[in-house]
C-alpha positions as CSV (number, residue, x, y, z in Angstrom):
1,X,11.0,34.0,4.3
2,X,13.7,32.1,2.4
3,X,13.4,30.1,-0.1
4,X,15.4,26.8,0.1
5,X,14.6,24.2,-2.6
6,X,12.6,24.5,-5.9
7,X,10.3,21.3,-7.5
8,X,8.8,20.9,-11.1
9,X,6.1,18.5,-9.2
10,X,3.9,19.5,-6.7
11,X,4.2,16.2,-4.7
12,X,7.4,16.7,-4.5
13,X,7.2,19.7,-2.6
14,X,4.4,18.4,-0.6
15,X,6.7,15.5,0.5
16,X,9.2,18.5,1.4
17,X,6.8,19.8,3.4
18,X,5.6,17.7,5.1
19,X,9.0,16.6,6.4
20,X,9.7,20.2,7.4
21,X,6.5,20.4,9.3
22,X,6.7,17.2,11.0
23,X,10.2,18.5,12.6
24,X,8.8,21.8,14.1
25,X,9.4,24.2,10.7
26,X,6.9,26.4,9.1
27,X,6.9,25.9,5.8
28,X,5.1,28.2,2.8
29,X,4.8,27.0,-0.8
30,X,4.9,29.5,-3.6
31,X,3.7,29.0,-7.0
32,X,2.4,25.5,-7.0
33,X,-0.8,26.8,-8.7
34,X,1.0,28.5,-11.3
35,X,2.9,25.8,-12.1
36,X,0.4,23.6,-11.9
37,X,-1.6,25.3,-14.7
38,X,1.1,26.6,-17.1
39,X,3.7,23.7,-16.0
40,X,5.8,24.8,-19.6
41,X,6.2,28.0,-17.8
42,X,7.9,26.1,-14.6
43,X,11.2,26.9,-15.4
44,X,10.8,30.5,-16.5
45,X,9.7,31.2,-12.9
46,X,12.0,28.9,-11.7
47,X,9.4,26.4,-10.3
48,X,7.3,25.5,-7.3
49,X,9.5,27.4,-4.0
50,X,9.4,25.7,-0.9
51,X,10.0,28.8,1.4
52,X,10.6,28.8,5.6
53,X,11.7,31.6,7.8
54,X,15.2,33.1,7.6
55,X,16.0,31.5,11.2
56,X,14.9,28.1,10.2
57,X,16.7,27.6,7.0
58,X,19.7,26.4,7.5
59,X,18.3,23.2,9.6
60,X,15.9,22.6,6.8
61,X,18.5,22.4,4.5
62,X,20.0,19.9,6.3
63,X,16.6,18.3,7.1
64,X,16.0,18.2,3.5
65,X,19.5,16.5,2.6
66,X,19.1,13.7,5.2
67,X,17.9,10.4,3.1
68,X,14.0,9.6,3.4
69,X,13.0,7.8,6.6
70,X,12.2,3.7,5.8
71,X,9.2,3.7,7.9
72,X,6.5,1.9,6.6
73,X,8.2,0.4,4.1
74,X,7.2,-3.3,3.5
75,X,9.9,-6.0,4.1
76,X,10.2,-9.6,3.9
77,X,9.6,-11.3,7.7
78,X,12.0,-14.6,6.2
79,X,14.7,-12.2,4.4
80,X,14.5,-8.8,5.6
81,X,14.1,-7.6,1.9
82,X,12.0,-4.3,0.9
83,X,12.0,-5.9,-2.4
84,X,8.6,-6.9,-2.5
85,X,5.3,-7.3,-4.6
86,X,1.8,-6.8,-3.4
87,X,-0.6,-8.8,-5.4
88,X,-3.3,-6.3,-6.5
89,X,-6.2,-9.3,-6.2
90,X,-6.5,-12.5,-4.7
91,X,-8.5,-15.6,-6.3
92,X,-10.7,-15.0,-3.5
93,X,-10.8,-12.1,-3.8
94,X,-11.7,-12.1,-7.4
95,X,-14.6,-14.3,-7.1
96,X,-16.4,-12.1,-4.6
97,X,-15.6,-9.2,-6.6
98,X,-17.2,-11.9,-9.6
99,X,-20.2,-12.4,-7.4
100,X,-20.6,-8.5,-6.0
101,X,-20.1,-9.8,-2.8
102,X,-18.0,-6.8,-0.6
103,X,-14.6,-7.8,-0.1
104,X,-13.1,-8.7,3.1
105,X,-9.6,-6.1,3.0
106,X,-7.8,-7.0,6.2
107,X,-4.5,-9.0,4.6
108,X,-2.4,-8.7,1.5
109,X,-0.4,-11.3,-0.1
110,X,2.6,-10.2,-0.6
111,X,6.1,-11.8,-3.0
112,X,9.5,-11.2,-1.8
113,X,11.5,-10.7,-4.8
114,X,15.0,-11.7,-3.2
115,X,14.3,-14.8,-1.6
116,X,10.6,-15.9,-3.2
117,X,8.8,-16.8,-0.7
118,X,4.9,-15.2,0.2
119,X,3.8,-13.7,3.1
120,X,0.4,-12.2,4.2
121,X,0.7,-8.3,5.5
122,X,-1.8,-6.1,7.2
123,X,-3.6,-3.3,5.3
124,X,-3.1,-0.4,7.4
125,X,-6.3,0.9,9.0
126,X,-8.0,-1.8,8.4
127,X,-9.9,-3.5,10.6
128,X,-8.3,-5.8,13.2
């Protein structure tokens, strides 16, 4: 095994990981506990280590340098933006949370930030 990236976070090496594994590479992490629990001592040990097998490292270098996919990322259907806002409640929303009635979840409104207009989104594995 080799090592071939280091993170102070533990998500961030999770979201290593799972990038690795989703292309076919087995991946180890080393000392995310450790780190986790003494995280002043991260850099002594030189942090969390994202380790794969000798063969596989150089393509999980390269893997690892590509930029993050944009796939599921939320844009604008009259702009094209990914500059957008989800509003957290809606007024509807807000009165059947008022009234402790249960909360239909099956649209968002959303705010482009570029061009200002509002658009209603999908929650993903909602119902419908």
């Amino acid at each position: 095994m080799k090592t071939i990236a280091t993170f102070n976070l533990p998500v961030e090496a999770h979201l290593a990981r799972s990038r690795l594994e989703s292309a076919g590479i087995a991946v180890e992490i080393r000392d995310e506990n450790f780190v986790t629990f003494y995280w002043l001592a991260a850099n002594a040990i030189g942090g969390i280590r994202l380790d794969v097998p000798d063969e596989d490292a150089a393509a999980a270098r390269e893997i690892l340098a590509l930029p993050p996919p944009e796939e599921g990322v939320l844009r604008c259907p009259h702009c094209g933006s990914s500059d957008t806002h989800v509003r957290p409640l809606s007024v509807f929303g807000g009165i059947c949370l008022l009234l402790r009635l249960p909360i239909p979840m099956t649209l968002v409104t959303v705010d482009c930030r570029q061009c200002g207009k509002t658009f209603d989104a999908p929650i993903a594995g909602g119902p419908g």
